[in-house]
BATOR-714129 format. One record per residue (C-alpha): residue number from 1; x, y, z. Coordinates in steps of 0.1 Angstrom, whole numbers, always signed. Example, Ala and Ser with C-alpha at 12.3 -4.5 7.8 and 13.67 -1.06 7.14 Angstrom:
! residues 2
  num      x      y      z
    1   +123    -45    +78
    2   +137    -11    +71
***
This chain:
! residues 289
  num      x      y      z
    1  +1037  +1544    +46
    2  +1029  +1526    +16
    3  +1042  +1546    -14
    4  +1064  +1574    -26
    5  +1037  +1596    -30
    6  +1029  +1593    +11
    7  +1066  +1597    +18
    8  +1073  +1628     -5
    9  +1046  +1643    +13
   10  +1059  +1637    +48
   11  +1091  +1653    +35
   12  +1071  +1681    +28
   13  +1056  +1686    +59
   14  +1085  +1677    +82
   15  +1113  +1693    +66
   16  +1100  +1731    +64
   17  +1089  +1723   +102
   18  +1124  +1714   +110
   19  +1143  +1745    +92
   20  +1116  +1769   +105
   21  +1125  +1760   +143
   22  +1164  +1757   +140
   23  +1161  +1793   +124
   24  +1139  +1805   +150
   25  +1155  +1786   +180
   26  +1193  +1801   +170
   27  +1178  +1835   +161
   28  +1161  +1839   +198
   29  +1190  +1819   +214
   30  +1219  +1845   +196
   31  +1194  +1879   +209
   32  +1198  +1867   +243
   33  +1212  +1830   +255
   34  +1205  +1837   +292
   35  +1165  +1844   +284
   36  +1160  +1818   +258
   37  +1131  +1797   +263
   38  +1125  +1770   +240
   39  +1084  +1771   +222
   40  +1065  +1740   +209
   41  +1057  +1768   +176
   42  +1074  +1797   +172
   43  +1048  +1824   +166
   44  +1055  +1858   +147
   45  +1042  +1888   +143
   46  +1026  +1902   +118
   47  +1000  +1867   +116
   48  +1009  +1860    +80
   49  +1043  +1847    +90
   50  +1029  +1824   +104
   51  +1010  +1816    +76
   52  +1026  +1776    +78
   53  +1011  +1768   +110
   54   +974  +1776    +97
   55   +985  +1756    +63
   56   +991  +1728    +86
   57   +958  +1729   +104
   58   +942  +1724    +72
   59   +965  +1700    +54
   60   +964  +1676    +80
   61   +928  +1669    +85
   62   +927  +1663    +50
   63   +957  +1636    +49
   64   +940  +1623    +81
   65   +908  +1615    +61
   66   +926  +1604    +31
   67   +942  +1579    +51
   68   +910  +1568    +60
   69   +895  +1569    +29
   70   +923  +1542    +15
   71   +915  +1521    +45
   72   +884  +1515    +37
   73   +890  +1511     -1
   74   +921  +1497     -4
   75   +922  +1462    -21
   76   +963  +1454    -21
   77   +979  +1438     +3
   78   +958  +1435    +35
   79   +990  +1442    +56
   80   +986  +1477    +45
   81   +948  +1479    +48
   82   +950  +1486    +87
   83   +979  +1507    +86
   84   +960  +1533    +67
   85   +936  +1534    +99
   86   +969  +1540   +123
   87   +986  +1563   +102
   88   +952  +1588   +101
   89   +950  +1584   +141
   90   +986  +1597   +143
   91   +980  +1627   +121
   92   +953  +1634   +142
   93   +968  +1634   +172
   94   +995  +1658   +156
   95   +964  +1680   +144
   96   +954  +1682   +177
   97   +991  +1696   +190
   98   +984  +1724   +166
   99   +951  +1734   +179
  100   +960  +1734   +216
  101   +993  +1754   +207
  102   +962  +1783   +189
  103   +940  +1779   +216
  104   +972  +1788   +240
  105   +984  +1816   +221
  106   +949  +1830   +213
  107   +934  +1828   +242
  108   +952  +1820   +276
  109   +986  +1811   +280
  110   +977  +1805   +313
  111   +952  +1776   +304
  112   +977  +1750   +286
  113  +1007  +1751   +298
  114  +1037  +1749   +274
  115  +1051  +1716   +292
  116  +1023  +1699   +286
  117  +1020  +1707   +253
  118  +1057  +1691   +247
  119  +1046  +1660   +269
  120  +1018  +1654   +242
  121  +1041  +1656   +213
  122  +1061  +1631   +231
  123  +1033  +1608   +236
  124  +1028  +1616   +196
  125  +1060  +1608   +187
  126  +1060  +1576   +207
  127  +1024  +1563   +189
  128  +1043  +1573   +157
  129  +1070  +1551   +169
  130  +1052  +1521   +180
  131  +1031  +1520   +143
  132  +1060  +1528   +121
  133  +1076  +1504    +97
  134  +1047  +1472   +109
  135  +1036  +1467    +76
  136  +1071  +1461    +63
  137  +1074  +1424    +67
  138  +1091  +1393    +55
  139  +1129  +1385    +51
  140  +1146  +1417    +30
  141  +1165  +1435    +53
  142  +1169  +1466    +35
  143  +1131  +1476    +41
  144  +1136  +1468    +77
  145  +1170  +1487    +81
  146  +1155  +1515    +67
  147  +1123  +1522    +90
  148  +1146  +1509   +121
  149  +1165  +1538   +114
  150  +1134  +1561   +111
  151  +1120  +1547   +142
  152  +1152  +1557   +162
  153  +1151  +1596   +143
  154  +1113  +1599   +160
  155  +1127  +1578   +197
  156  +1149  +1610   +196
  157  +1121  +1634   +187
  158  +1103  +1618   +218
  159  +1128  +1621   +242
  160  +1140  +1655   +231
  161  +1100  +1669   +235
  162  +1098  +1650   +269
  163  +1135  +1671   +281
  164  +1120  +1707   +271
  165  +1088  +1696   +296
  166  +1112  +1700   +322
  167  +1135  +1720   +315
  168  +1124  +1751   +281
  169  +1155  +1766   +283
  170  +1179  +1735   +271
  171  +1187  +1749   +237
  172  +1207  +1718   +233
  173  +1177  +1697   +230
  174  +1156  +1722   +209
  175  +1181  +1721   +183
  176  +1186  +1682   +186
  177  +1145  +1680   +181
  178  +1146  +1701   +152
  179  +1176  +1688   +134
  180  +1158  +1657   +142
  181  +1124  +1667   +126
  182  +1147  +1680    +96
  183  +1163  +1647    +95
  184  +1131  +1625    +95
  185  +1122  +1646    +66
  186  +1150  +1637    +43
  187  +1151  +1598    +54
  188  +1114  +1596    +48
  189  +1120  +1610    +10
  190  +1151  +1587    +11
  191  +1131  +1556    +21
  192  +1102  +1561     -8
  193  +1128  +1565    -33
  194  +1150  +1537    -23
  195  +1120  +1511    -11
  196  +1089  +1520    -38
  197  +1106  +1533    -69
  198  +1131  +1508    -95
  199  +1148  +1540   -104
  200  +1164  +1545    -71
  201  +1157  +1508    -62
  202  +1193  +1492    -42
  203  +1211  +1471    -66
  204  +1197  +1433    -65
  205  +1167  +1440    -53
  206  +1128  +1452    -61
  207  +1107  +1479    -53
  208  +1079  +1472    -22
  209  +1047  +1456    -41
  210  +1015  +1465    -28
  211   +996  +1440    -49
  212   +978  +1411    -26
  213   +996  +1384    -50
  214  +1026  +1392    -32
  215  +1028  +1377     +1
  216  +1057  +1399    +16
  217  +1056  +1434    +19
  218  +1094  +1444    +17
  219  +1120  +1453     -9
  220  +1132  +1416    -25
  221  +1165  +1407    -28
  222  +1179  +1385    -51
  223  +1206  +1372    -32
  224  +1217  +1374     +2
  225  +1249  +1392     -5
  226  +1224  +1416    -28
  227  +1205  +1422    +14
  228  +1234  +1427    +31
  229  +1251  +1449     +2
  230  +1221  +1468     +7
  231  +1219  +1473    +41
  232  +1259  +1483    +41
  233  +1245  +1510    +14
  234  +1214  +1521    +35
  235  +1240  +1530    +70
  236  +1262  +1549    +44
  237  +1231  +1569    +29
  238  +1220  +1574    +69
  239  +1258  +1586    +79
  240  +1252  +1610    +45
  241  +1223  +1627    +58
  242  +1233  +1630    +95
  243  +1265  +1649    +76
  244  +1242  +1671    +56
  245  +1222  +1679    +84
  246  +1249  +1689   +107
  247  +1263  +1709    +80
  248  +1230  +1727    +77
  249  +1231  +1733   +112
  250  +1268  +1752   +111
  251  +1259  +1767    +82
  252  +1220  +1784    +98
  253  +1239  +1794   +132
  254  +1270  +1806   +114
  255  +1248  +1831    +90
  256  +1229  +1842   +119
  257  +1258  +1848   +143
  258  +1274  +1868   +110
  259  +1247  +1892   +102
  260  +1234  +1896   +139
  261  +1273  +1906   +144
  262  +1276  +1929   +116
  263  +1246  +1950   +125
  264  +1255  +1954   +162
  265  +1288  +1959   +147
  266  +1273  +1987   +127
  267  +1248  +1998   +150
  268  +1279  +2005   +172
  269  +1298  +2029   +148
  270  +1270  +2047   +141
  271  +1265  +2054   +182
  272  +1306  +2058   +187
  273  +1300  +2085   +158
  274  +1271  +2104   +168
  275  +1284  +2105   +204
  276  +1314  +2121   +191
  277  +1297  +2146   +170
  278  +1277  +2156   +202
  279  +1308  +2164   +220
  280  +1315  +2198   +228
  281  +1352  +2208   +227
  282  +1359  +2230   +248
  283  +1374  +2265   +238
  284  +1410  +2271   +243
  285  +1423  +2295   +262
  286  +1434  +2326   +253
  287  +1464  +2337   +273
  288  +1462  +2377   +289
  289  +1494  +2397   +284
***
């Protein structure tokens, strides 16, 4: 991706996507289990809460083109000339998603049908896959390590999108695809800080250089044992994240089931009371002498 700035906003985009549809998946999927049905975008009513999905159909154009733009006048390392180019055809193509899923929504469901809409995110996801981590090259494994790792996180995105096409109502895989997406988020701001920054650079080794003087693209090591050491550090950073994530999961689903529980909970008392107030006792008897 070529620099922290690219990654941090990746983050940005992935990990609000990812939150929104685990809050929106386990909110539909606690008001009714037997009728969920999983949704390539979770619409709302009124339009403004929705307001991220019209964010994105601006923002990305605009990264797509600035991708672009650095392709043709970037002047480091010509490794990372063409991946510009790749990078703004995959934004594109997730552009595109978003305009089918307004088109569908707006004016036919009938036209586009929702499994087809997951089978192109698929295909998306698998592009994303088959471009990701080329221009990290050369013998330091952390580099490598880290985008193998992000190329699995999106082979699960894929896989996940290409389940819901044949079956929507697997809220299994809906929340695996949006922990997923939540998880990509946070390795992607893991793997600029770690890979293109000396503060959070692994010990014994050096940031990613763009420059054209260096002839490898990937995070130097000093030694070998520096390489492996950080690998061994990158799994445990991966294992940390896949823990945070999970807790994020318990702790959305958990908070949901709570409060959806306390106001049926309430919302019962207050029926068991007004029925009881609306009963009418009936008079006793009065005994005749």
């Amino acid at each position: 991706m070529g620099s922290l700035a690219t990654h941090f906003s990746a983050f940005l985009f992935l990990f609000p996507i990812g939150i929104r549809r685990l809050l929106c998946c386990f909110s539909l999927y606690l008001k009714n289990p037997y009728h969920y049905r999983s949704k390539t975008w979770y619409l709302s009513d009124p339009r403004w809460k929705t307001i991220d999905l019209y964010i994105l159909l601006i923002a990305l154009p605009i990264a797509s083109f600035s991708e672009i733009f650095l392709f043709l006048s970037f002047s480091g390392h010509p490794t990372y000339r063409f991946t510009f180019f790749q990078q703004s055809v995959m934004i594109l193509m997730f552009w595109v998603l978003l305009v089918l899923v307004i088109l569908r929504e707006n004016i036919d469901p009938s036209l586009i049908n929702e499994g087809f809409l997951f089978i192109f995110a698929g295909i998306s996801f698998v592009l994303e896959y088959s471009l990701m981590g080329k221009e990290i090259t050369g013998p330091g494994i952390p580099g490598v390590r880290v985008y193998e790792l992000l190329s699995g996180l999106t082979l699960v995105c894929a896989a996940s999108c290409f389940y819901l096409s044949l079956k929507p109502t697997a809220f299994f895989a809906e929340v695996v695809l949006s922990s997923a997406l939540v998880f990509k988020g946070t390795w992607i701001l893991q793997a600029g800080l770690s890979l293109y920054t000396d503060t959070f650079s692994l010990k014994g080794c050096r940031k990613i250089s763009l420059l054209p003087a260096h002839e490898q693209t990937n995070a130097q090591c000093n030694l070998e044992e520096d390489g492996l050491r950080g690998v061994a550090l990158i799994d445990l950073l991966f294992i940390g994240h896949a823990i945070g994530i999970l807790v994020i999961c318990l702790v959305l689903f958990g908070t949901l089931s709570c409060n959806r529980n306390w106001i049926s909970g309430s919302g019962s008392s207050l029926a068991d009371i007004d029925s009881e107030s609306l009963l009418i006792r009936p008079l006793p008897e009065v005994e005749l002498e």
